[in-house]
C-alpha positions, 0 to 999 in steps of 0.5 A: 931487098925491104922496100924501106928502111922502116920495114927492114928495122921492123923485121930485125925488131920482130926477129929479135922479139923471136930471138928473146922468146927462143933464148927464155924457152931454151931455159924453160924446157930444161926445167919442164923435163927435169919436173917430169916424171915420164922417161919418154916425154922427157925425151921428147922435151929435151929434143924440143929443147934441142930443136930451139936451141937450133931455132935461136941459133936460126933467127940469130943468123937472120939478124946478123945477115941483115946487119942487126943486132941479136938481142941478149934479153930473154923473154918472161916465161910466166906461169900458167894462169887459168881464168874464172871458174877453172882457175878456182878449181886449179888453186883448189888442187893446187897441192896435188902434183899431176894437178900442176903438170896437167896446168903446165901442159896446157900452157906448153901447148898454147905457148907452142901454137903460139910459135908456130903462128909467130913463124908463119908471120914471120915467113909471110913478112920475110917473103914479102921483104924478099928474104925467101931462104928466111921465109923457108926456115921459118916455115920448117921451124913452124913444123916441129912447134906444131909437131911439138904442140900435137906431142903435148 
Protein backbone atom coordinates (compact mmCIF):
# COMPACT_ATOMS: atom_id res chain seq x y z
CA UNK A 1 0.00 0.00 0.00
CA UNK A 2 1.13 4.17 -0.69
CA UNK A 3 2.69 5.19 2.16
CA UNK A 4 0.30 8.31 2.19
CA UNK A 5 -2.74 9.30 1.19
CA UNK A 6 -0.99 12.31 -0.74
CA UNK A 7 1.09 9.79 -2.81
CA UNK A 8 -1.73 7.52 -3.64
CA UNK A 9 -3.64 10.62 -4.98
CA UNK A 10 -0.50 11.68 -6.83
CA UNK A 11 -0.25 8.60 -8.74
CA UNK A 12 -4.05 8.23 -9.47
CA UNK A 13 -3.44 11.99 -10.62
CA UNK A 14 -0.41 10.93 -12.85
CA UNK A 15 -2.34 7.96 -14.17
CA UNK A 16 -5.21 9.79 -15.34
CA UNK A 17 -2.44 12.27 -16.88
CA UNK A 18 -1.45 9.10 -18.86
CA UNK A 19 -5.22 7.91 -19.26
CA UNK A 20 -5.94 11.45 -21.33
CA UNK A 21 -2.82 11.43 -23.45
CA UNK A 22 -3.57 7.50 -24.54
CA UNK A 23 -7.37 8.48 -25.03
CA UNK A 24 -6.05 11.99 -27.52
CA UNK A 25 -3.38 9.35 -29.39
CA UNK A 26 -5.87 6.62 -30.08
CA UNK A 27 -7.65 9.65 -32.19
CA UNK A 28 -4.26 10.60 -33.55
CA UNK A 29 -3.18 7.50 -34.93
CA UNK A 30 -6.32 7.08 -36.84
CA UNK A 31 -5.69 9.92 -38.75
CA UNK A 32 -1.95 9.55 -39.23
CA UNK A 33 -2.58 6.14 -40.86
CA UNK A 34 -5.29 7.53 -43.03
CA UNK A 35 -2.76 10.23 -44.30
CA UNK A 36 -0.35 7.80 -45.18
CA UNK A 37 0.34 6.49 -48.14
CA UNK A 38 2.82 3.30 -47.47
CA UNK A 39 0.48 0.33 -47.13
CA UNK A 40 3.02 -1.11 -44.95
CA UNK A 41 3.58 1.91 -42.32
CA UNK A 42 -0.02 2.00 -42.33
CA UNK A 43 -0.13 -1.32 -41.08
CA UNK A 44 1.96 -0.71 -38.54
CA UNK A 45 0.44 2.47 -37.23
CA UNK A 46 -3.09 0.89 -37.04
CA UNK A 47 -1.30 -1.79 -34.89
CA UNK A 48 0.38 0.95 -32.53
CA UNK A 49 -3.07 2.31 -32.51
CA UNK A 50 -4.24 -1.15 -31.14
CA UNK A 51 -1.74 -1.52 -28.79
CA UNK A 52 -2.79 2.04 -27.17
CA UNK A 53 -6.02 1.12 -27.19
CA UNK A 54 -4.82 -1.64 -24.99
CA UNK A 55 -2.59 0.70 -23.01
CA UNK A 56 -5.63 3.02 -22.16
CA UNK A 57 -7.68 0.19 -21.24
CA UNK A 58 -4.42 -0.69 -18.73
CA UNK A 59 -3.78 2.54 -17.17
CA UNK A 60 -8.06 2.72 -16.72
CA UNK A 61 -7.91 -0.83 -14.88
CA UNK A 62 -5.02 0.81 -12.52
CA UNK A 63 -7.12 3.78 -11.86
CA UNK A 64 -10.25 1.77 -10.82
CA UNK A 65 -8.32 -0.91 -8.82
CA UNK A 66 -7.06 1.89 -6.83
CA UNK A 67 -10.38 3.27 -6.29
CA UNK A 68 -10.19 6.46 -8.49
CA UNK A 69 -11.74 7.87 -11.06
CA UNK A 70 -10.67 7.33 -14.86
CA UNK A 71 -10.87 10.77 -16.50
CA UNK A 72 -12.64 11.29 -19.64
CA UNK A 73 -10.51 14.34 -20.94
CA UNK A 74 -8.00 13.61 -23.85
CA UNK A 75 -5.25 15.51 -24.04
CA UNK A 76 -4.21 18.06 -26.94
CA UNK A 77 -2.16 16.52 -29.48
CA UNK A 78 -0.47 19.66 -31.12
CA UNK A 79 1.33 19.88 -34.14
CA UNK A 80 4.59 19.38 -34.95
CA UNK A 81 6.49 22.91 -34.15
CA UNK A 82 10.01 23.25 -35.55
CA UNK A 83 12.15 25.94 -33.96
CA UNK A 84 14.60 28.83 -35.59
CA UNK A 85 16.00 28.04 -38.75
CA UNK A 86 14.54 24.45 -39.48
CA UNK A 87 11.11 25.91 -38.57
CA UNK A 88 11.79 28.55 -41.44
CA UNK A 89 12.71 26.05 -43.70
CA UNK A 90 9.58 23.65 -42.89
CA UNK A 91 7.09 26.86 -43.77
CA UNK A 92 8.95 27.30 -46.80
CA UNK A 93 8.05 23.73 -47.76
CA UNK A 94 5.17 23.54 -46.32
CA UNK A 95 2.97 23.01 -49.50
CA UNK A 96 4.94 19.89 -50.51
CA UNK A 97 3.27 16.79 -48.80
CA UNK A 98 6.47 14.46 -48.18
CA UNK A 99 7.66 17.85 -46.53
CA UNK A 100 4.32 17.54 -43.98
CA UNK A 101 4.85 13.63 -43.45
CA UNK A 102 8.48 14.05 -42.83
CA UNK A 103 7.25 17.02 -39.70
CA UNK A 104 4.72 14.39 -38.68
CA UNK A 105 7.37 11.86 -38.01
CA UNK A 106 9.37 13.53 -36.49
CA UNK A 107 6.94 14.71 -33.78
CA UNK A 108 5.59 10.95 -33.64
CA UNK A 109 9.03 9.91 -32.76
CA UNK A 110 9.80 12.38 -30.15
CA UNK A 111 5.79 11.85 -28.80
CA UNK A 112 6.81 7.99 -28.64
CA UNK A 113 10.20 8.80 -26.54
CA UNK A 114 8.05 10.53 -24.55
CA UNK A 115 5.82 7.36 -23.59
CA UNK A 116 8.15 5.50 -22.98
CA UNK A 117 10.10 7.86 -20.60
CA UNK A 118 6.39 8.75 -19.20
CA UNK A 119 6.17 4.50 -18.36
CA UNK A 120 9.33 4.29 -16.88
CA UNK A 121 8.40 6.84 -14.41
CA UNK A 122 5.38 5.64 -13.84
CA UNK A 123 6.87 1.89 -13.32
CA UNK A 124 9.71 3.57 -10.85
CA UNK A 125 6.73 5.36 -8.50
CA UNK A 126 4.28 2.19 -8.89
CA UNK A 127 7.19 -0.08 -7.50
CA UNK A 128 7.99 2.55 -4.94
CA UNK A 129 4.06 2.65 -3.68
CA UNK A 130 4.03 -1.29 -3.70
CA UNK A 131 1.88 -1.79 -6.88
CA UNK A 132 4.71 -3.99 -8.55
CA UNK A 133 1.94 -5.85 -11.03
CA UNK A 134 1.51 -1.73 -12.33
CA UNK A 135 4.90 -1.59 -12.34
CA UNK A 136 5.26 -4.44 -14.73
CA UNK A 137 2.55 -3.46 -17.30
CA UNK A 138 4.14 -0.43 -17.32
CA UNK A 139 7.62 -1.56 -18.24
CA UNK A 140 6.08 -3.67 -21.12
CA UNK A 141 4.13 -0.93 -22.31
CA UNK A 142 7.28 1.24 -22.45
CA UNK A 143 8.60 -1.61 -24.74
CA UNK A 144 6.33 -1.40 -27.73
CA UNK A 145 6.58 2.77 -27.47
CA UNK A 146 10.22 2.31 -27.78
CA UNK A 147 9.41 -0.38 -30.35
CA UNK A 148 7.29 2.01 -32.19
CA UNK A 149 9.73 4.83 -31.81
CA UNK A 150 12.50 2.61 -33.78
CA UNK A 151 9.81 1.65 -36.51
CA UNK A 152 9.34 5.68 -37.01
Amino acid sequence: MPKSSNEHDRYVLHLNQALAMESALVDHLEKRAAAVPDAKVRERILQHRDETIQHRETVRDCIQGLGGEPTTTKAVVQPPVEPGLIGKVMTALESEKEDWLLSEDLADYAVEHYEAALYSGLALIARNLGYPQHSTRFQQIREQERAMAEFI
